[in-house]
Structure formats: C-alpha cells, structure tokens
C-alpha positions as CSV (number, residue, x, y, z in Angstrom):
1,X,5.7,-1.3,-81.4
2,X,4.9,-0.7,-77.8
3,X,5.8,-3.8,-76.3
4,X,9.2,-2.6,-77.9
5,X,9.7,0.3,-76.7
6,X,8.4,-0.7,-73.3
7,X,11.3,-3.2,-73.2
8,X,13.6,-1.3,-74.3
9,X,12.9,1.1,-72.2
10,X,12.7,-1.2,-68.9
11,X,16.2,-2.7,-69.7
12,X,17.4,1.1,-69.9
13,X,15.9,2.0,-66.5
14,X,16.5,-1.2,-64.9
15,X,20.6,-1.1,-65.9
16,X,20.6,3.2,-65.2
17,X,18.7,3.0,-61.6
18,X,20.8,4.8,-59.3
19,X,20.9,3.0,-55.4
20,X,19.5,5.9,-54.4
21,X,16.1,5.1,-55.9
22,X,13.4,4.1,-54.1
23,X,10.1,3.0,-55.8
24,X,7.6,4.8,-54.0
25,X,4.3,3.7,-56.6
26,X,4.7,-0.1,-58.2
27,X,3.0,-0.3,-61.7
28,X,1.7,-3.6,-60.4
29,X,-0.2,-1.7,-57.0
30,X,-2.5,0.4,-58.7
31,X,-5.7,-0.5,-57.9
32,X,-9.2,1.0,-59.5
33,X,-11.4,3.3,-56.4
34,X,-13.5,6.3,-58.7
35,X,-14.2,7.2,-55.3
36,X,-11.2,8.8,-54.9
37,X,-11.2,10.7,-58.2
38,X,-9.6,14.4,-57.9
39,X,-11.8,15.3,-60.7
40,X,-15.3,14.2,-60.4
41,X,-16.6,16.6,-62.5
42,X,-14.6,15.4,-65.5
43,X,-16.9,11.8,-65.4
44,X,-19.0,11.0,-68.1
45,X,-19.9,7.5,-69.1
46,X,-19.1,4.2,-67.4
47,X,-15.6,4.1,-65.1
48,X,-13.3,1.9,-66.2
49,X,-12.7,-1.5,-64.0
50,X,-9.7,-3.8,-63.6
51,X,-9.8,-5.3,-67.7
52,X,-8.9,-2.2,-68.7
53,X,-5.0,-2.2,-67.1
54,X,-2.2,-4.5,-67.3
55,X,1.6,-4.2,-66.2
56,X,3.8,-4.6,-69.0
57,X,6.8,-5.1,-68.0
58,X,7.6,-2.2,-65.6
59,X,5.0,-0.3,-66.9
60,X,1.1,0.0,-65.7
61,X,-0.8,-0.1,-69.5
62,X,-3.9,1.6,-69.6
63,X,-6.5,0.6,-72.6
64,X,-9.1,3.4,-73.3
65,X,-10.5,1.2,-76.2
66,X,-11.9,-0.7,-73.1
67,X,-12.9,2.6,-71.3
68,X,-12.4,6.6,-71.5
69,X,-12.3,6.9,-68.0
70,X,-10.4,5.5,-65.2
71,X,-8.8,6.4,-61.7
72,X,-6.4,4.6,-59.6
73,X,-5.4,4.6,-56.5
74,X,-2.6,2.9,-54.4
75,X,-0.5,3.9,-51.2
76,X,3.4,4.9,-50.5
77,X,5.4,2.1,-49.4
78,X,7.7,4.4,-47.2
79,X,7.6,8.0,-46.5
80,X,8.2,10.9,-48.8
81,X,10.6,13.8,-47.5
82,X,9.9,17.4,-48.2
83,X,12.7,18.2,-51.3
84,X,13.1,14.7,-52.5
85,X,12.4,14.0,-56.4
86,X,10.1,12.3,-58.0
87,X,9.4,10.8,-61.0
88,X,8.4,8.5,-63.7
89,X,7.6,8.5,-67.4
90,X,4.1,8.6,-69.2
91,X,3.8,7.5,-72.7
92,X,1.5,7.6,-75.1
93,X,0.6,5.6,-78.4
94,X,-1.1,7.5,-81.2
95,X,-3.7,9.2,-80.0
96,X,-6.9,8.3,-82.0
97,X,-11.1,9.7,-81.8
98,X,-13.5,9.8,-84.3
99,X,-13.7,13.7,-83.7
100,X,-10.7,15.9,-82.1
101,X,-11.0,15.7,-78.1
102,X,-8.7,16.4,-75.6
103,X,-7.6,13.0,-73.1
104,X,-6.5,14.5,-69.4
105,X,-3.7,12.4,-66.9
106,X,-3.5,13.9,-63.6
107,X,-1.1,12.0,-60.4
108,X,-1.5,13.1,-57.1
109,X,-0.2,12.6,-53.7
110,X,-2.0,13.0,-50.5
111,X,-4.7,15.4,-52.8
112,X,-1.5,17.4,-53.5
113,X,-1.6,17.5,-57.4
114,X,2.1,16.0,-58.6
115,X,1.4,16.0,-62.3
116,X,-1.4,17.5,-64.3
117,X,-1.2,17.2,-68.0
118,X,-3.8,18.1,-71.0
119,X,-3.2,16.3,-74.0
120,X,-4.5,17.1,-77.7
121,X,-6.5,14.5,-79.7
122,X,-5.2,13.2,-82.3
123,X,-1.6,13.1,-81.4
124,X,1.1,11.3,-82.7
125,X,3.2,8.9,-80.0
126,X,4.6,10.5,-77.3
127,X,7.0,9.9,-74.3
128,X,7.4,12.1,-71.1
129,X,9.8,12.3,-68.3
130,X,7.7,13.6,-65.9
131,X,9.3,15.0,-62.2
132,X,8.6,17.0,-59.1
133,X,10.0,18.0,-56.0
134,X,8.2,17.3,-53.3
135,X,7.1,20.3,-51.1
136,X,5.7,18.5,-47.8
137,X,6.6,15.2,-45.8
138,X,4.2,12.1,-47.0
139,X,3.9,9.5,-44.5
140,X,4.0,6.3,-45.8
141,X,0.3,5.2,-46.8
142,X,-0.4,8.4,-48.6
143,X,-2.4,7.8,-51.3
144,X,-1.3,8.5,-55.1
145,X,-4.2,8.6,-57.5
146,X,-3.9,8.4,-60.8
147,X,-7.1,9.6,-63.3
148,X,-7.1,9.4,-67.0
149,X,-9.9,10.4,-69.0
150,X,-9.3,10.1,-73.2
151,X,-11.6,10.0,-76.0
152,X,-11.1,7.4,-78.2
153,X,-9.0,3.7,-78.0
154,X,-5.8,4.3,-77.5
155,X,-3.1,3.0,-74.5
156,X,-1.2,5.1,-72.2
157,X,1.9,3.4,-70.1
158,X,2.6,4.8,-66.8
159,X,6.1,3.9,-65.0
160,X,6.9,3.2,-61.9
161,X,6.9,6.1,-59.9
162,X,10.3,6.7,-57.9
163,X,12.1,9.0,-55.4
164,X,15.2,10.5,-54.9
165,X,15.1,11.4,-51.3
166,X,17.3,14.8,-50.4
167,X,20.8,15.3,-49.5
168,X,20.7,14.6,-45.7
C-alpha cells in the first residue's frame, strides 16, 4: 500500500510542479551525522545508520523497525531568500508499539526549526503537507537536519523538500 501511494503520489507532484520550484533538499542527499542532532536529549538506544533509509521513488523512506532513532543531515543546493516557501509532505504508515508512545519529526534549517511535529502512538496512516515561510536568507550550504525518533516499527516518507522563492 505504500509503494502505492508513494507513486501515485510522485506522478501527481512530478506532473503539478510549478517552474518555479526549486528542490532545495533531495530525498536521495540525506545523509546520517547524530552529531548534528537538534535534540540530543531525546536519544535513547542505538542511532540509526544508513540500512535504515531508502529513496522510494521521490521520497526518503525511513524504517523504525530497523531503529527508533535517527537524524539526517544534508546541505542547500542554492540559497534560500527571506519570504520564499517551503515545503514538502511527511507521511506516515500505521503507527504501531507494543505500548502507546509518542514518535517526534523535527526539520531544521541552519538550527532554525522549519517543522516540529509530535505524533500519537498508535495512529492510523497519515499524510501531511507540511510548509513555511522562510524568515531569514540561507546561503546555500546551510544545513537541513532531519530527526525522527518513534517507538515501535513503522516507516515514515519524507518528500523532497522545495521552495518557492518570493515575488521579486
């Protein structure tokens, strides 16, 4: 069911994109550093290594059955503009644990937090359009991380993330 809806949904994006678009985080960039982790405090256990991600199709797939705890990190391509848009889509699958937990997926950009988002355990499949406006200029080479803790096995898809820049 997810490899479904994760084509579906990257012939949808693929044929809507707007010119305008500009990727500025690649599913297939993101790279594992937990030394970059915004949240240190929320580790417990073993941090996840590169097994536990996979692009499917335009999507970064993360696998908590592997590991509950993972951060990612990769840099902008090109600059990001005070006021342009940004955004991508998170989804979820069922959300499973032997007990109820919570799972946590934060993005940010240049340690500016872009999306910060608690999640109840068990849950049934979800899918977010997430979307911010940026509030500073980001020289290209910021650096996006991406940490997901989660109890339990379950798979989260990331997008790619993309801008709008503003009007000129």
């Amino acid at each position: 069911m997810l490899a479904l809806w994760s084509s579906c949904a990257d012939e949808e994006a693929s044929a809507t994109r707007s010119p305008d678009v500009v990727v500025v985080a690649s599913s297939d960039a993101w790279h594992t550093d937990g030394a970059v982790d915004p949240f240190p405090e929320h580790f417990e256990g073993q941090p996840c290594g590169p097994g536990a991600t996979q692009v499917e199709g335009e999507f970064l797939e993360i696998n908590t059955g592997i590991c509950g705890y993972n951060v990612l990190t990769q840099e902008t391509p090109t600059p990001i503009p005070a006021g342009a848009t940004i955004s991508s889509d998170l989804v979820h699958q069922r959300l499973f644990s032997s007990s109820a937990a919570s799972a946590h997926v934060a993005v940010t950009l240049g340690g500016d937090i872009v999306w910060d988002l608690a999640f109840q355990i068990p849950a049934d499949l979800q899918a977010q359009a997430l979307s911010w406006t940026a509030t500073s200029d980001y020289p290209a080479g910021s650096r996006w991380v991406l940490h997901l803790h989660n109890h339990g096995s379950n798979a989260w898809l990331l997008g790619p993330v993309e801008m709008v820049p503003p009007p000129p």
